[in-house]
N, C-alpha and C positions, 0 to 999 in steps of 0.2 A: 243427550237424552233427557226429558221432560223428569224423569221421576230421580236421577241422579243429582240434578240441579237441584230439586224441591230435598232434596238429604243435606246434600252440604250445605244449602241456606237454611234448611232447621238443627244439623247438626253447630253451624256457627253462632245462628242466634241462640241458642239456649245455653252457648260456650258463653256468649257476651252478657247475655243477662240475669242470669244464673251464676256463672262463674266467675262473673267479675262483678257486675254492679250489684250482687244480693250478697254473695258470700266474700265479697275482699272485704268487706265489712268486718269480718269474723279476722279474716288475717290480719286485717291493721288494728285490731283494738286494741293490742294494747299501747301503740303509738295516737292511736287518735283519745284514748281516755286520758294519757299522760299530756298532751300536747294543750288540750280543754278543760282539765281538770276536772276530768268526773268521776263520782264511783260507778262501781260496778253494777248497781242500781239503776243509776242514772242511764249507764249504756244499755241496759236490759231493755229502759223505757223506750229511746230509740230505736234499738233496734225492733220492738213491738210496733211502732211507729209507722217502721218502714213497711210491716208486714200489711196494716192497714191499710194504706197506699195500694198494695199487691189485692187484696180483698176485693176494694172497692172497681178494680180497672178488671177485676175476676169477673166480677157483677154486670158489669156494662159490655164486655165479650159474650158474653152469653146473650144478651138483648141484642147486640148487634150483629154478631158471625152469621145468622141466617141473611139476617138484609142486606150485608154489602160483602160478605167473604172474609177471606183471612188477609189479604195483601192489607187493605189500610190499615189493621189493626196489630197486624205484626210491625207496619211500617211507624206504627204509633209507637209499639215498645222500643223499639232501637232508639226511636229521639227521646225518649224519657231517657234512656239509658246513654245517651251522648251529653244530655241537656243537666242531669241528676251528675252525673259523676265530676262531670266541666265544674258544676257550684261545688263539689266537695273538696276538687285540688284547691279551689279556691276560698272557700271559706275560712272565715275570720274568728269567728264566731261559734257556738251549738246552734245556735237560732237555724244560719248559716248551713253547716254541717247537720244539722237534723233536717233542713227542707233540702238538700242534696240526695241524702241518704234514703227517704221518705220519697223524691220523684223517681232515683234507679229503680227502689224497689216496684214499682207499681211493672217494669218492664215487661220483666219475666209475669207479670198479671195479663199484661197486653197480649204478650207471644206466645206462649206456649200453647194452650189450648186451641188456635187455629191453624193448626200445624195439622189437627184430626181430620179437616175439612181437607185441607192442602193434599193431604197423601191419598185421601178418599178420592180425590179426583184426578189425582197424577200418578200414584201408583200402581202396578198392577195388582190385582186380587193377592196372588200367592206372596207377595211380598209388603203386604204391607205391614204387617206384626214386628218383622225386622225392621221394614224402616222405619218405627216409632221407636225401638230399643234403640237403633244407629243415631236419632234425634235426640230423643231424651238424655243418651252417654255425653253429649257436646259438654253438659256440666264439669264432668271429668276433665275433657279438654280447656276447659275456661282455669279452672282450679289449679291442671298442672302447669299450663302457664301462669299463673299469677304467683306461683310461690318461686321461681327463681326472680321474678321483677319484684317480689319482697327483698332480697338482696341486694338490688340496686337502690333499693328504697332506704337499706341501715346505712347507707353511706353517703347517698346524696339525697335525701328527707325522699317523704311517700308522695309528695302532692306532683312532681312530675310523671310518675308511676300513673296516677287516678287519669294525667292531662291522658297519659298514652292509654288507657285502657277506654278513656272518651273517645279517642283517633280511630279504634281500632270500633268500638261501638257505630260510629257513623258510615266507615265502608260498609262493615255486615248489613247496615239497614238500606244504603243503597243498593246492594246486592239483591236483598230480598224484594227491592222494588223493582226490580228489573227483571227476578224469574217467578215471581210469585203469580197465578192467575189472577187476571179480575172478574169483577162480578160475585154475584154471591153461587152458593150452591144447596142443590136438593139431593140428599143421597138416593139411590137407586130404593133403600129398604124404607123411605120416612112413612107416614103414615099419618095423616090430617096435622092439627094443627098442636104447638106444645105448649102445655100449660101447670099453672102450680099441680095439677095431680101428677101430671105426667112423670114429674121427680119422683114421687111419693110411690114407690113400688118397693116389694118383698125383697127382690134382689139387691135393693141398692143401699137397705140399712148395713150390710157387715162393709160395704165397699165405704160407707161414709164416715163408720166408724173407724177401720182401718184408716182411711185418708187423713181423718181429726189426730189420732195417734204419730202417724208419721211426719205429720207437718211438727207437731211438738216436739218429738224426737231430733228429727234432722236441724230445725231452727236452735234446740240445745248445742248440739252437736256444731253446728257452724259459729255459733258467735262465739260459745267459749272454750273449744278446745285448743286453740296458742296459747290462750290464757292456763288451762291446768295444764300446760306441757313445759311451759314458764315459770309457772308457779313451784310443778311438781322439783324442777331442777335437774330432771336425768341427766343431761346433756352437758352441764356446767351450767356455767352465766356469762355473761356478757357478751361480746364477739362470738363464741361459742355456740351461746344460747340461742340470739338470734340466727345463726348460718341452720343451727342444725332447726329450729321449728319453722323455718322456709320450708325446708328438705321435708319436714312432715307432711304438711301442704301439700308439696309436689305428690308426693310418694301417697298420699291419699286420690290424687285426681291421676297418676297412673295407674294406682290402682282397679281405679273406676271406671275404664274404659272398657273395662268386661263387662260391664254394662250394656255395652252392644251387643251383648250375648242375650237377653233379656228374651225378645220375641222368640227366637229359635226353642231356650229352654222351657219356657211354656208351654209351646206346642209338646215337647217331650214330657215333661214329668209332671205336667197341670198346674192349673193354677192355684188351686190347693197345696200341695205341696209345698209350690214356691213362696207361696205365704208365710208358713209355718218356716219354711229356711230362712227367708228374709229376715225377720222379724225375730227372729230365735239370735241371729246372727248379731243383728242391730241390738239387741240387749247385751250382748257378750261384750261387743267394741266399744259399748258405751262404759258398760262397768267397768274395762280392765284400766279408766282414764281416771274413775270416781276410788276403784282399789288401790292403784298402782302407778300411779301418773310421775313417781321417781323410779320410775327403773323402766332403760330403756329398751328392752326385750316388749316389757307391755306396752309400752307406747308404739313401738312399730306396729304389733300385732293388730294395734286397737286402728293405725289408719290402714294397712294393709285388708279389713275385714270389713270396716265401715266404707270405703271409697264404692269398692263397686253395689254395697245396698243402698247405699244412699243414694244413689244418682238412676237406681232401678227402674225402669220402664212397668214396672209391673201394674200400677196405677192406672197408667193410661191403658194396659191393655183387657185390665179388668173391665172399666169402663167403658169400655167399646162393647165388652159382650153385654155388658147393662143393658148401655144404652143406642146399639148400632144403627136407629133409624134416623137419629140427630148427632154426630160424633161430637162434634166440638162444643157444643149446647149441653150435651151432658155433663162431657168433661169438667166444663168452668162448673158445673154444681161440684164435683169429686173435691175439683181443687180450690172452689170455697170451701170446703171443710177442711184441706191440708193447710189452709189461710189461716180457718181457726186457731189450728192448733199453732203455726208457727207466729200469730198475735199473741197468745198467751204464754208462749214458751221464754221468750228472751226476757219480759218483766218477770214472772215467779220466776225462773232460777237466778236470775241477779238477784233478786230481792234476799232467795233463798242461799246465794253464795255469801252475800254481804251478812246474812247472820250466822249461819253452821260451816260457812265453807265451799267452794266448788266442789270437793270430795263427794258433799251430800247430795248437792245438786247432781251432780252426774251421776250417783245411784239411784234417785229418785227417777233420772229420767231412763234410766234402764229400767226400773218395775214399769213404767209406762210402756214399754217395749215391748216387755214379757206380757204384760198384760194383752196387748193387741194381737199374741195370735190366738187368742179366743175368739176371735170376729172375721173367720174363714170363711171363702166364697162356697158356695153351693158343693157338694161333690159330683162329681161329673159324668155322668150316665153316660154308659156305655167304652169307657177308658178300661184296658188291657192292653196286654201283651202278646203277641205271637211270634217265636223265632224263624228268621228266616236266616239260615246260614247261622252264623253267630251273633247275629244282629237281632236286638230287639226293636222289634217296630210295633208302636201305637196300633191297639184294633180301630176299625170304626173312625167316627168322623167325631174327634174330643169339640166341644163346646167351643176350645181356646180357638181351636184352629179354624172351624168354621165362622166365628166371628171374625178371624183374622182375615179370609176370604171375606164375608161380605164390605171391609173397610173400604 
């Protein structure tokens, strides 16, 4: 079936380019800062680096997804992400290792966002809200494979680790060549032609602001929580150390596979809500790493809590009710602002670990957290409840869900 293929080729690219070439970045740092000799500054700059990469291929998705469709530009991010991680097993160098790191990251710039186009026209109405949560979670999946192939990494180095997460990037992107439609598309809802106003609407400032926030937060959260969980020492040191913040890793991207719960619970308790849980949530897991990152009750808590917000579908599905007559064109606006934020997140908080500490750095990027659910979607006219039996059912046709239908 046309619409089950178009899942597991979004739910695997977003495993590959997300959970291995954007964030194994985060897993290996503290082998790849010890191996090049950098501080933790220096890796911030980096990994800001690679963010920019992901901006700029954000930018040129959006110019191009109306013209030629999602297939060659999903087909683009998989070779970045076979091509970027191939030079970082193999680099020599930072030089080396910063242009590796800097082509993965543009991937997940390439891929994601034409996934909105892809489901628009391969899935059915009633399903499409789910299959952007089922897509979006693939990160989860990328992550919890990446942290047991960290353990073959403390034994026999990381660089044949990166060769296999290249191997594994070049099937996904054959795959997607093979079921992805061609041609471009016009959704059923478009409406003339898109232009700089067309971004510039009432609805779309809390979704941009939100999006700026969450890129910051999560880009924190990925490059250096091995680092304060290594740091912090809950676990021991050495052998120890590294088996148990593999197992972090993992146990962050199992976590996150509830994520695919994403569409369903929107349609239930709004988007609103879900916001204020997110985000609420997302400050708590980040502080209890900045509070407590030696005791290891809060270290589970904090990936147990962050896996499935961080990898949340919630973004893209705000965005669709934005922007449903362009899906993928909007998107890449959303997720240049999540670009933003995750360009500026990895230089300030290195900069800011390298003077006060990670400690700080990770409470600083929990007020940014806190701060973001002040920048809540619309409330939702017409949302209640009516019991039928013992079941509460949504009255009326919620926002979520009706945009979910038009996808």
């Amino acid at each position: 079936m046309a619409s089950n293929r178009v899942i597991l080729a979004g739910t695997a690219t977003i495993a590959v380019t997300f959970g291995l070439a954007r964030y194994g970045y985060g897993l290996f740092e503290p082998e790849l800062r010890h191996e090049f000799g950098l501080s933790m500054a220096q890796m911030g700059l980096i990994g800001s680096a690679s963010y920019v990469g992901y901006l700029l291929a954000l930018l040129l998705v959006g110019a191009l997804v109306a013209r030629v469709g999602p297939r060659p530009l999903v087909v683009a991010g998989g070779a970045a992400a076979t091509a970027g991680m191939t030079l970082v097993a193999l680099a020599r160098g930072p030089v080396a290792l910063t242009a590796g790191l800097v082509l993965a990251g543009t991937s997940s710039g390439w891929a994601w966002a034409p996934y909105s186009d892809a489901v628009d026209r391969l899935v059915p109405r009633p399903r499409r809200a789910r299959a952007l949560g089922l897509i979006d979670a693939g990160t989860a999946f990328g992550v919890t494979v990446a942290g047991p192939l960290a353990l073959l990494a403390y034994g026999s180095g990381w660089r044949p680790v990166w060769l296999l997460f290249a191997a594994v990037a070049l099937a996904t992107t054959a795959y997607n060549a093979r079921v992805l439609p061609r041609g471009a598309h016009r959704p059923a809802t478009a409406r003339g032609a898109v232009g700089p106003r067309w971004f510039v609407r009432r609805k779309a400032v809390p979704l941009y602001a939100t999006a700026t926030a969450y890129g910051f937060v999560g880009a924190g959260y990925w490059t250096y929580a091995v680092a304060a969980v290594e740091s912090g020492g809950a676990f021991g040191s050495g052998d120890a150390e590294r088996v148990t913040t593999a197992l972090f890793w993992t146990l962050i991207g199992v976590a996150g596979t509830a994520a695919a719960l994403t569409g369903h619970a929107v349609g239930r308790f709004g988007l609103r809500r879900m916001h204020t849980a997110m985000f609420g949530g997302l400050a708590v897991a980040v502080a209890l790493l900045g509070l407590a990152p030696d005791a290891a009750p809060a270290v589970v808590a904090s990936a147990v809590l962050y896996g499935p917000l961080a990898v949340s579908a919630l973004p893209a599905v705000w965005s669709y009710r934005v922007f449903p007559e362009a899906p993928a064109t909007g998107f890449s606006a959303t997720l240049a602002c999540v670009a933003l934020g995750t360009i500026s997140a990895p230089a300030v908080l290195g900069a800011l670990a390298d003077a006060r500490g990670l400690r700080a750095a990770f409470l600083a990027t929990a007020l940014v957290a806190l701060l973001a659910t002040a920048a809540r979607p619309e409330r939702e006219p017409g949302r209640g409840v009516r019991r039928t039996g013992r079941a509460c059912v949504p009255t009326g046709r919620s926002p979520s869900l009706r945009a979910s239908r038009t996808r």
